[in-house]
C-alpha positions, 0 to 999 in steps of 0.5 A: 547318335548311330550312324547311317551308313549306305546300303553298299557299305552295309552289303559289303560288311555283310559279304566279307563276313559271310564269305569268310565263314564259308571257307574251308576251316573258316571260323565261327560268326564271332570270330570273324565280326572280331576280327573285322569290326577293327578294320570296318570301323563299325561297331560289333553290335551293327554288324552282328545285327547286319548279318542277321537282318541279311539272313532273315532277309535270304531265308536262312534264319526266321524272322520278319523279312525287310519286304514284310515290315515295308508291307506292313500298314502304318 
């Protein structure tokens, strides 16, 4: 069954990876879900879907954003 977590923890999960790979020398987005996924206790399919529903969401991969699938009628 997944788990549900809070929008807070999510933004968290998400900015610890993407502030690690805009280091100087940081690592690839691989490398940094491997090495935070044991710390976070979440699994590596979560927050590698996290990090990119929160790139969609800024722009910087294409795709459907979270503010267009709300929009979009039932």
């Amino acid at each position: 069954m997944p788990k549900n977590y809070l929008q807070s923890f999510k933004d968290r999960f998400v900015r610890m990876v993407t502030d690690r790979l805009y280091e100087e020398d940081g690592p690839s987005q691989c490398v940094v879900m491997r090495e935070g996924v044991p710390r976070l206790g979440v699994a590596t399919e979560t927050l590698r879907r996290l990090c990119m529903k929160a790139q969609v969401d800024a722009g910087i991969r294409p795709g459907v954003t979270t503010v267009e699938i709300q929009e979009l009628p039932l």
